[in-house]
C-alpha positions in Angstrom: -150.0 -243.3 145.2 -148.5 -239.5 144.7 -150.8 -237.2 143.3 -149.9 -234.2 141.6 -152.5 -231.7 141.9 -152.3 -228.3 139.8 -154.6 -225.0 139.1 -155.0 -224.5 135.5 -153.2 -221.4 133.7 -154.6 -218.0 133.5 -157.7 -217.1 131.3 -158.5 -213.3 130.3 -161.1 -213.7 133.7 -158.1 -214.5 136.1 -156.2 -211.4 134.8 -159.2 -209.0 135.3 -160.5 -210.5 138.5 -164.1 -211.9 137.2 -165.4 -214.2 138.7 -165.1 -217.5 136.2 -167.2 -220.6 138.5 -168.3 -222.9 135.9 -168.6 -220.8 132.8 -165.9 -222.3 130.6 -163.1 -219.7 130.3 -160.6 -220.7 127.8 -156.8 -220.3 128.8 -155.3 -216.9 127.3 -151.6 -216.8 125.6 -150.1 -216.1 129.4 -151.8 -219.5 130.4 -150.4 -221.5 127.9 -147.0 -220.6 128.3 -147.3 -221.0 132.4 -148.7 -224.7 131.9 -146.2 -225.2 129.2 -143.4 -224.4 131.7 -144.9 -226.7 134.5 -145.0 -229.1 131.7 -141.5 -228.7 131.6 -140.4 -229.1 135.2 -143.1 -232.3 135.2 -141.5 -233.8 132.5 -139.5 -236.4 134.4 -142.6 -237.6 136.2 -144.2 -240.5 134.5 -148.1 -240.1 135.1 -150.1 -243.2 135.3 -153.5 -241.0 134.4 -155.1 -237.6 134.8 -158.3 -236.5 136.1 -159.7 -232.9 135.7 -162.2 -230.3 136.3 -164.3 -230.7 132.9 -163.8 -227.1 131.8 -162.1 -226.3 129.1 -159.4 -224.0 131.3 -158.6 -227.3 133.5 -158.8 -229.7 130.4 -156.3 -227.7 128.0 -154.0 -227.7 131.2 -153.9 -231.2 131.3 -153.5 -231.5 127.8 -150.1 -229.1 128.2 -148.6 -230.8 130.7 -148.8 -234.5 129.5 -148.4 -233.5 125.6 -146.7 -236.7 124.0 -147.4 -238.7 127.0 -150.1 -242.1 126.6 -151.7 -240.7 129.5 -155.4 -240.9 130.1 -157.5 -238.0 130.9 -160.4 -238.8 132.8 -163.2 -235.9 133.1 -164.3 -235.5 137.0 -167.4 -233.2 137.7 -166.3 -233.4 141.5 -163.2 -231.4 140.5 -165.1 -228.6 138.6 -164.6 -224.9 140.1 -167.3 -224.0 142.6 -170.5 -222.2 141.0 -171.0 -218.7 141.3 -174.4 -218.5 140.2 -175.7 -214.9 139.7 -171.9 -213.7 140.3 -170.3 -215.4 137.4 -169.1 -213.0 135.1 -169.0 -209.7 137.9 -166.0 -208.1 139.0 -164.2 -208.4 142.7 -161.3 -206.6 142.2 -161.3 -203.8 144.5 -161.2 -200.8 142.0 -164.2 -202.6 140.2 -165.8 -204.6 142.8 -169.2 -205.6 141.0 -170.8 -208.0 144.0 -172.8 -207.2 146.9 -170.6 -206.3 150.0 -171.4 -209.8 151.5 -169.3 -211.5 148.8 -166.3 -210.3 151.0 -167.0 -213.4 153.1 -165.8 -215.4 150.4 -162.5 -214.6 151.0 -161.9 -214.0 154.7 -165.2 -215.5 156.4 -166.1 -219.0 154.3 -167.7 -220.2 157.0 -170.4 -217.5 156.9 -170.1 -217.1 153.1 -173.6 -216.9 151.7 -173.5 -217.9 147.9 -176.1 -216.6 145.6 -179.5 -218.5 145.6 -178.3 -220.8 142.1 -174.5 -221.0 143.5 -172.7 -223.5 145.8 -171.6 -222.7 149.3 -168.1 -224.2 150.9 -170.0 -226.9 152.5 -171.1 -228.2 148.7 -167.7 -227.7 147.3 -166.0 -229.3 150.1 -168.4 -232.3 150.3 -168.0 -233.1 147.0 -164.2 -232.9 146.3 -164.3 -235.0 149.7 -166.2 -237.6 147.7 -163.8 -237.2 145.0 -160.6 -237.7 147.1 -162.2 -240.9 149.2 -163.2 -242.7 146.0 -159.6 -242.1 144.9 -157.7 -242.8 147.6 -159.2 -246.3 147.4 -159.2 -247.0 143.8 -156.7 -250.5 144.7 -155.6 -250.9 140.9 -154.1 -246.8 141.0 -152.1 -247.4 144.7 -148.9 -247.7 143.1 -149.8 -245.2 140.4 -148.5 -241.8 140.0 -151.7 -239.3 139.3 -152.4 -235.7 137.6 -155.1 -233.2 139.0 -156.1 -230.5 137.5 -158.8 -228.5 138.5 -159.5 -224.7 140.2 -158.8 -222.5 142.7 -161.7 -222.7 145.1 -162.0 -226.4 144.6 -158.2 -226.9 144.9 -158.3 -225.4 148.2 -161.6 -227.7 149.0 -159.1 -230.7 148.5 -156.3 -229.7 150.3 -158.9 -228.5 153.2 -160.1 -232.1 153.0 -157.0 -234.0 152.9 -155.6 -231.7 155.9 -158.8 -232.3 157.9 -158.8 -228.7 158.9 -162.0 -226.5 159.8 -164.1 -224.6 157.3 -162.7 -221.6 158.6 -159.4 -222.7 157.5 -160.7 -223.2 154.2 -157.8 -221.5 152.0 -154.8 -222.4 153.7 -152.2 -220.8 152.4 -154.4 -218.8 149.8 -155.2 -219.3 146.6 -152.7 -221.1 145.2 -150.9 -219.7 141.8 -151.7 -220.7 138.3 -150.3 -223.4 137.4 -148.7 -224.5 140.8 -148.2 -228.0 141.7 -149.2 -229.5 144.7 -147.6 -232.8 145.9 -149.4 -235.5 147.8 -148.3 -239.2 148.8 -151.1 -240.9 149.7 -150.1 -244.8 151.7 -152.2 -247.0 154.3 -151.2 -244.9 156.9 -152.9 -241.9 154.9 -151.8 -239.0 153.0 -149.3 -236.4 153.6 -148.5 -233.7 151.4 -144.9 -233.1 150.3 -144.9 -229.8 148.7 -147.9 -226.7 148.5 -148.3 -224.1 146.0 -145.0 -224.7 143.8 -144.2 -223.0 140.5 -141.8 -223.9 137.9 -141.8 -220.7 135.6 -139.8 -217.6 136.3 -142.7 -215.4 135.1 -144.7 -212.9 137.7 -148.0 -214.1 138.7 -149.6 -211.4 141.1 -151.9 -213.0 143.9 -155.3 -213.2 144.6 
């Protein structure tokens, strides 16, 4: 089983640093173009089926990407972004930072990250894309298959904390990754490895989180 796993393209939230969660963001012009380029240097990749994140931003990336292709796209509420509650919709860039000062934690402390009373915390984002990813890995009839993910930021780097058994703490990795980037993950009885982290096939500038 290889699994291609991708963050969807960039919304009008991404690009002024709101905080998106699970309201459903559509993809802005920028977006498109990013997951049309991905679609590009996927092209050569036959996928078997997709599952995504059922938000719209996830959905239309997956829709980009396999365009012409009789491929399956399976919603997965496992693979949804993680909830913000409350903070959904506020600021956290740093000239407009619109969250209490304990929303810091989200980004260099999840371990001590305390989410807003109706949000999730890294424990509940990381338990369930767990869930996702051990259901998958022993679905027998897709072992041989070759599989698209796309999903979110936070609960990208919930999968990829899960499949490299690391520590809470260690919970971003490498950072968030970019939109649109392409993760690559062989996944075999002697269990999964990944090949490649956080790669982009567009030229374009895409400034970090």
């Amino acid at each position: 089983m290889k699994i291609y796993f991708v963050r969807h393209g960039e919304t009008d939230w991404n690009k002024e640093r709101k905080i998106q969660g699970q309201v459903d963001i559509p993809l802005n012009a920028f977006g498109i173009h990013l997951a049309e380029e991905t679609a590009k240097g996927l092209k050569d990749v036959k996928f078997d089926v997709c599952f995504t994140s059922p938000l719209g931003r996830a959905r239309h990336t997956a829709q980009i990407i396999l365009e012409g292709k009789n491929v399956p796209i399976i919603d997965d509420k496992r693979i949804e972004e993680m909830s913000f509650g409350a903070y959904e919709g506020r600021c956290c860039s740093k000239e407009q930072w619109d969250v209490p000062d304990s929303f810091r934690k989200f980004f260099d402390d999840p371990e001590h990250f305390v989410p807003a009373e109706d949000g999730e915390s890294f424990v509940d984002v990381k338990e369930r894309t767990g869930a996702f990813l051990n259901w998958l890995f022993h679905r027998e009839e897709l072992k041989d298959s070759n599989i698209l993910v796309t999903t979110h930021g936070a609960a990208l780097a919930g999968l990829l904390n899960n499949i490299k058994g690391k520590d809470l703490s260690e919970y971003w990795g490498v950072g968030v990754h970019k939109n649109c980037a392409v993760t690559e993950v062989e996944v075999t009885d002697k269990g999964s490895e990944i090949l490649s982290e956080n790669q982009v096939y567009y030229k374009d500038e895409v400034k970090p989180w």
